[in-house]
N, C-alpha and C positions, 0 to 999 in steps of 0.2 A: 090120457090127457094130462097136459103137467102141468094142473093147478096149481102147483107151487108156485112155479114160475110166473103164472098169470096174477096171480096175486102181489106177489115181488113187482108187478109190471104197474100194476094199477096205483098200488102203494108207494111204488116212486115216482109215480106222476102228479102225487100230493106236492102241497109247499110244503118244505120243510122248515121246522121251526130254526132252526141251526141258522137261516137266513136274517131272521129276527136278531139273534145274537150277533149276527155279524154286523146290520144296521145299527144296533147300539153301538157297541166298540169303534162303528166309523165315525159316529157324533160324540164320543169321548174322545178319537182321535184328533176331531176335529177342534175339542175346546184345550187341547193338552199344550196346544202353542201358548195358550194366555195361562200356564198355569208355572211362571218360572223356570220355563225349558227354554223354547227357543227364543222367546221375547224377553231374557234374563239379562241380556247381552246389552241392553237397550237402555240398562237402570244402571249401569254399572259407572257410568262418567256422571250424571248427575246425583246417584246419591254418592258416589265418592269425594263428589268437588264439595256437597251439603256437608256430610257426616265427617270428611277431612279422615277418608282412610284409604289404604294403598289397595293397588291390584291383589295382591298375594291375598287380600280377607274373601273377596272375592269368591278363589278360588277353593279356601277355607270352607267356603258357604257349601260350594258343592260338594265337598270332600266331605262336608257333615251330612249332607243328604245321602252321599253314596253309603254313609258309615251306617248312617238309620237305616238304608236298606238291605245292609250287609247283615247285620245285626237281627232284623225281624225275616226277613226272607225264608230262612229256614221251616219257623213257625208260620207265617204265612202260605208257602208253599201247601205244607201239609195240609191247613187251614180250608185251603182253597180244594185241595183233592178230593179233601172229608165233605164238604158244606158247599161247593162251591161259588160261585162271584156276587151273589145278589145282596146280601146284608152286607160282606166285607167292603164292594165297590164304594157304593152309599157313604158308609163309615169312611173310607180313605177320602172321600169327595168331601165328607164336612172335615177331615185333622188337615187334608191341606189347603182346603177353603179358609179355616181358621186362620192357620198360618200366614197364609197369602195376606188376609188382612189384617195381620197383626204386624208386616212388613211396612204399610202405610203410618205407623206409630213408632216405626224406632229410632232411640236416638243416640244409643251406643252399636259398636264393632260387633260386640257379642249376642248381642240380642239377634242380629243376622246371622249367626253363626247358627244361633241357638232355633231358630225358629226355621232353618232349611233341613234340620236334623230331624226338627219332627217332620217334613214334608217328606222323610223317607222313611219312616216306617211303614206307612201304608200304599206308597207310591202310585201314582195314576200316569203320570209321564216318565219317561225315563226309562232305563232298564231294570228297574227294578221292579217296574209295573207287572207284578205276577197277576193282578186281579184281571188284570185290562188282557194279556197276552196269553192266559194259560186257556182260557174258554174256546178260544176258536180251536184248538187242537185237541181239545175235549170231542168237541161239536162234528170232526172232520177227520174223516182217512184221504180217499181216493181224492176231494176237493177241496183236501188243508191248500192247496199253494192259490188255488181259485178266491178259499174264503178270505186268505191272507192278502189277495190282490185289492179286493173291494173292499175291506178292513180298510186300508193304505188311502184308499182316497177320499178318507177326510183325514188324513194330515197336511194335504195341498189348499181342501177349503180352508181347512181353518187357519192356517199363516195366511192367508190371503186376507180372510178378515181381522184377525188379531195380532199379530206383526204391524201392517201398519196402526191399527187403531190404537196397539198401545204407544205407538211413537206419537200420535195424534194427542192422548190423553194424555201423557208426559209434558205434552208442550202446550198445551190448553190450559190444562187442570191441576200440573204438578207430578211428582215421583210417586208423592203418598196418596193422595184420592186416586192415581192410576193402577195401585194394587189392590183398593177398597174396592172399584168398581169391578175389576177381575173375578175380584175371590166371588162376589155378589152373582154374578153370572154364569162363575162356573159351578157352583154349588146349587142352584138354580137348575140350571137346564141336568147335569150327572142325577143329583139321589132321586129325581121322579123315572126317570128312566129306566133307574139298576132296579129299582123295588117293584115297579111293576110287569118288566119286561125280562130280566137275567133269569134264566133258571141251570140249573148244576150241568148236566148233560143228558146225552140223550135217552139213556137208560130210565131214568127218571120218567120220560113221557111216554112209554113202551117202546121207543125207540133205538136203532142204531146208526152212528156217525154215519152220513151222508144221507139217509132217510129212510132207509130200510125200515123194516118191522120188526121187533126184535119178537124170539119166542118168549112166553114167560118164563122158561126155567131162565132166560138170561139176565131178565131184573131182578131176580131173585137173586141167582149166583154169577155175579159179575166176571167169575173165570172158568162160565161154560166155555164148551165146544166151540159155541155159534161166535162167541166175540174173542177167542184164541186164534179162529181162522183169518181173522183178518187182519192182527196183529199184533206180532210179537211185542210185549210188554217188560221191561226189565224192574228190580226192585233197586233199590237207593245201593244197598250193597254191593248187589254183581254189576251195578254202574262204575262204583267208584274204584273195584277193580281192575276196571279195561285201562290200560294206555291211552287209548284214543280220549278218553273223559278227560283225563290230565291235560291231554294236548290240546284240544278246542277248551279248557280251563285256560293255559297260559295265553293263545292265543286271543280268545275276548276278553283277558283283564291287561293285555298291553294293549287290545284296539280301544278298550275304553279309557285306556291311562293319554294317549295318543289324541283321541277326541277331545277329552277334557285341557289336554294343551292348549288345542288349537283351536276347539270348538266356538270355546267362552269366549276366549282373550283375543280371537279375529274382531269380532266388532269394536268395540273401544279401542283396538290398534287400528284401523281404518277409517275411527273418528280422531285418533290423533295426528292422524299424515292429512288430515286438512279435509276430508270425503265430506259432503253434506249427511248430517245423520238422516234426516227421512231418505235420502238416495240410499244408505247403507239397510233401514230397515224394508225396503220394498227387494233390495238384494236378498235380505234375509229372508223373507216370503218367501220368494223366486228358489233361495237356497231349500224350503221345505219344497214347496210345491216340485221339485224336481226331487228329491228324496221320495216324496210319495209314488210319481212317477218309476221312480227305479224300484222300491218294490212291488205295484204291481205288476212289471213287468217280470221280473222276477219271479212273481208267484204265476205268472203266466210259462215261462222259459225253464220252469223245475222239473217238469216233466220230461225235457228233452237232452236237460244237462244237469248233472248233478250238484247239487245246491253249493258243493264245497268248490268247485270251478267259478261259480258264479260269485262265492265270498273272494276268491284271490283275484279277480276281475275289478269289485271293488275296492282291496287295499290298493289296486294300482294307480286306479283312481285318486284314491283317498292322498297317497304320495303326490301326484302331479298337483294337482290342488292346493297341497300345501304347500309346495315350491312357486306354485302362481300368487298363494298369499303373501308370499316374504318379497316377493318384488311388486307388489302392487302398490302402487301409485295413484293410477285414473279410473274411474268408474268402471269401463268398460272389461279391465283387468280384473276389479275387483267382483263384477258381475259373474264373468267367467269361472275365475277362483271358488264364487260362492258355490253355484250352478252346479259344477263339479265335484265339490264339498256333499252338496246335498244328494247328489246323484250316487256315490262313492257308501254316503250313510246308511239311503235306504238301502241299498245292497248288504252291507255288514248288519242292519237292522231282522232284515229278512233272513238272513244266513245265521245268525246270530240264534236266532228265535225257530227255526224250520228243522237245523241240523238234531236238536235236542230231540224234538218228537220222532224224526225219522230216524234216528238211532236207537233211540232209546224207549219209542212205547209213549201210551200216554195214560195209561193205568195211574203212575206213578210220579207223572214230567212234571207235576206241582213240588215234590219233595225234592225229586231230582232238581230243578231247575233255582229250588230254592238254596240248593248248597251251592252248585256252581255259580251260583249269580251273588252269595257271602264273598265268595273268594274273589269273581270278579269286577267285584265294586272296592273291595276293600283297596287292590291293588290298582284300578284304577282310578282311586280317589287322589292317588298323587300330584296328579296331572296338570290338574288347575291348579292349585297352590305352586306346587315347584313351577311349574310356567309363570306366574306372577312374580316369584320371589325372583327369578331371574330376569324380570322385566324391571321390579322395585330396586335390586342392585347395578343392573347394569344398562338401564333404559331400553333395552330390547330385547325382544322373542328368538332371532334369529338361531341362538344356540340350543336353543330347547325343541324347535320347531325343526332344525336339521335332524337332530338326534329322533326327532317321533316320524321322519322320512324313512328315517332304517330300520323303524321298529317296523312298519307297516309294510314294505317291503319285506320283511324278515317274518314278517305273521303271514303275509300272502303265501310264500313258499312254502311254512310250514304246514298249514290248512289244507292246500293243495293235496299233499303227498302226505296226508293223514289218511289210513285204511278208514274202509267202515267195520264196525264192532259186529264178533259172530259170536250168538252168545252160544254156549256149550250146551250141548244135548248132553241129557239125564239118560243112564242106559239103563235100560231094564233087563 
């Protein structure tokens, strides 16, 4: 009789706590649109027309954010491997709750500068969010692309609620009570949640990834037998060895250099060609809710295709999109444009965040992810600054926005026809 087996049968028939984590992270997904990500776009014509500063500070703002999380990521990473998410989350929920409300009080260039820098050290939105994105790959083997799909759909709710609401409170209540009431709500609903519901992984609750039962020599020794079989795990070192490290390095710090172009500086160029702003922020919704969409699908279609197809599928996207942004004119183009924008993101968001674990293990995807994501913030903090400064000297995007056509086309190719990493067997 193979009780083992009957055991492994009953025991997967339990809920798994791994679902829990994932319900968290979908309601932090869901508040990260009101947290100076995608609703950033949306302050950017009236505190610039108030505070009388150009586009390029703007884009400065995010390139300090990217810089803070270039900068802490490494440490974090780590942070997150050793301890993981439950105290860190919390913590990064009040540094940029603070922030967020300390945006409603500024009245210099720099003080905005200054205070998106610290929204990246501890990041909750963004790509630098290692607290928010390393858990579920913790939590999951066999149902990372499953757990990564339901993850994804609250980032369609929550643009739907806060996208338009922040255009609502901008235009009721002003720029500055529109980021006091933000940070109040997101700081609100994130630290009651991390502290009583994150916990590290699933070794921790005798468990392993997907819901198994672990034995106890595995809690104990985290690089038994039992948790070797199921995944080869690489160290920061034989990572940053491989080629292929380098190469998905260069390629997600031009797709983030690329975004940051185009990503910001689309809204306030679509309220400069005359667009009604609430018509552009229900686009900008529409642009999440369709991101969300494309990653779970994605975390649905990874099992059948390999995640690196599905990333160069996206930069294709991402190109047409932005060739639909530079000629848009009327709503409907602009709708389109966004749509696709956002459809094009979750893919690269998914591909972004999926290829790391499936490559590389997740023993160690906190340390690892925290190096590659120093290098690719730093390099794509470019993005939005130079896109603005070339909007401040020459009144248009159009040459910077051609130039991030070839980069994403040129990152699709590359991604594509990047091997996967074999790590070397130890001969005895």
């Amino acid at each position: 009789m193979n009780t083992e087996g009957q055991t492994h049968t009953r025991q997967g028939a339990r809920f798994f706590y791994g679902w829990v984590i994932v319900g968290v992270m979908a309601v932090v997904a869901a508040i990260t649109p009101s947290l100076a990500t995608l609703n950033f776009g949306l302050f950017i014509k009236p505190m610039g027309n108030e505070l009388g500063i150009g586009r390029s500070i703007f884009g400065w703002a995010m390139t300090a954010r990217h810089v803070g999380s270039a900068v802490a990521s490494p440490i974090v990473g780590r942070l997150v491997d050793r301890f993981g998410s439950r105290i860190m989350l919390a913590i990064a929920s009040i540094v940029v709750g603070a922030a967020i409300f300390g945006l409603g009080f500024i009245q210099h260039s720099w003080q905005l500068v200054l205070l998106f820098a610290a929204m990246g050290f501890i990041g909750i939105g963004g790509p630098g969010a290692l607290v928010t994105s390393v858990p579920i790959f913790k939590w999951f083997i066999r149902n990372r692309g499953k757990a990564v799909s339901f993850t994804s759909l609250g980032t369609p709710v929550g643009a739907v609620i806060f996208i338009p609401l922040t255009q609502i409170l901008i235009a009721s209540r002003g720029w500055r009570e529109a980021w006091i009431i933000l940070a109040i709500i997101s700081v609100g609903m994130i630290v009651p949640l991390s502290l009583t519901l994150i916990r590290r992984q699933p070794e921790d609750m005798n468990l392993l990834p997907d819901g198994a039962k672990a034995p106890r020599k595995s809690v104990l020794n985290p690089t038994s037998s039992a948790k070797s079989r199921e995944e080869v795990s690489w160290t920061v070192h034989e990572t940053i060895r491989t080629s292929v490290f380098w190469r998905l390095v260069a390629v997600f710090s031009f797709m983030f250099l690329t975004m940051g172009s185009v990503g910001i500086h689309r809204i306030p160029f679509f309220m400069d060609r005359g667009l009604d702003p609430s018509l552009v922020s229900y686009a900008t919704a529409f642009d999440a809710v369709a991101a969300g969409v494309s990653i779970f699908i994605s975390g649905l279609l990874v099992k059948r295709f390999p995640a690196k197809f599905l990333g160069g599928i996206s930069f294709l996207i991402l190109a047409v999109a932005t060739v639909l942004t530079i000629y848009t004119y009327t709503f409907p183009i602009m709708f389109l444009s966004m749509s696709l924008f956002g459809f094009g993101i979750g893919g690269m968001i998914f591909t972004s965040r999926f290829l790391w674990a499936e490559y590389y293990g997740r023993q160690h995807l906190g340390s690892i992810l925290g190096l590659a994501t120093t290098i690719c913030l730093l390099v794509g903090g470019i993005g939005a600054p130079l896109a603005g400064y070339v909007h401040d000297t020459t009144g248009y995007y159009n040459t910077i926005w051609w130039a991030s056509v070839g980069l994403m086309l040129t990152c699709g190719i590359v991604l594509v026809t990047a091997p996967i990493p074999k790590k070397p067997t130890i001969k005895t």
